[in-house]
N, C-alpha and C positions, 0 to 999 in steps of 0.2 A: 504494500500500500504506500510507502513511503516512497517509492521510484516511481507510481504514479503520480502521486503529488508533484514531485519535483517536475519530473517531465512535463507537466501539466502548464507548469510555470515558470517554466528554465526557458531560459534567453535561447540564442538559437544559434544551434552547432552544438548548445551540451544538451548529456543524455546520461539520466541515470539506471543503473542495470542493478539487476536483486541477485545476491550470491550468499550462501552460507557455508560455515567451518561444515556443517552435515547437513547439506540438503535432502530432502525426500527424493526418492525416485519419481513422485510426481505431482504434479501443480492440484495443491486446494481449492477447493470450490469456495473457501472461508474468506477471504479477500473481495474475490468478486460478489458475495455473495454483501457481504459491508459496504463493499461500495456503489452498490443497486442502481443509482439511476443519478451516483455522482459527476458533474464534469469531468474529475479525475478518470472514470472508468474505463474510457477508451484509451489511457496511458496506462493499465495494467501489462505485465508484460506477463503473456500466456504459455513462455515459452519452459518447457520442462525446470527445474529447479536446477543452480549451477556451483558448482564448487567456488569457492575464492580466489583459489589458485588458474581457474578458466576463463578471467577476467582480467583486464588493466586499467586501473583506475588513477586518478590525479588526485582523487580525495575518495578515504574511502569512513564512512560509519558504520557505525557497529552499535548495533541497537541490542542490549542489554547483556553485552560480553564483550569479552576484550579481545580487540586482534591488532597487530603490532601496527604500529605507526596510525593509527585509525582513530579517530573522533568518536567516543564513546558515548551514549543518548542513552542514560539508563531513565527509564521509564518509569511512569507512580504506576498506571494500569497497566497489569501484564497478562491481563486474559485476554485472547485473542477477542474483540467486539467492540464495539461502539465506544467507550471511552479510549482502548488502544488508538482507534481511528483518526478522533478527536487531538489526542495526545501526537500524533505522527504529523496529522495537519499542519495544526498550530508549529510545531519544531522546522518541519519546512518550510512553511512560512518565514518564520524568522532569518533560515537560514538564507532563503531567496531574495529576501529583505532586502538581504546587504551587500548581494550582489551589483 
């Protein structure tokens, strides 16, 4: 949800990708299913779940663990739903802020 956001609202040329230290073998219905009929929804990226190390990034976050050289966003709500959502937005926001 939060690489939706950004993308949503990232300047143009940048593009945020979703990776984890242990992805699933496959993409949750839980995201899209939060994000229903948000602006954000069509920046979901639908594409299988990707390791860290299958990605290059210029900045990378790390939502609610730590990975080396990474902007850490630990989180108040950590159940996947609607306050997570909220809590992801808002953080984006800020951070597109000040771009």
């Amino acid at each position: 949800m939060a690489a939706a956001f950004y993308n949503q609202a990232a300047p143009p040329g940048w593009k945020a990708v979703s990776a984890g230290l242990e992805p699933q073998i496959l993409l949750g219905d839980t995201a899209q299913e939060l994000l229903g009929e948000d602006v954000a929804r069509p920046f979901l990226d639908l594409t299988p779940p990707r390791a860290m190390d299958a990605v290059s990034a210029s900045k990378v976050i790390a939502i609610d663990c730590h990975v080396s050289g990474a902007e850490v966003w630990e989180l108040e709500h950590r159940d996947v739903g609607p306050g997570m959502r909220e809590e992801l937005r808002l953080k984006v926001r800020q951070m597109t802020s000040g771009q």
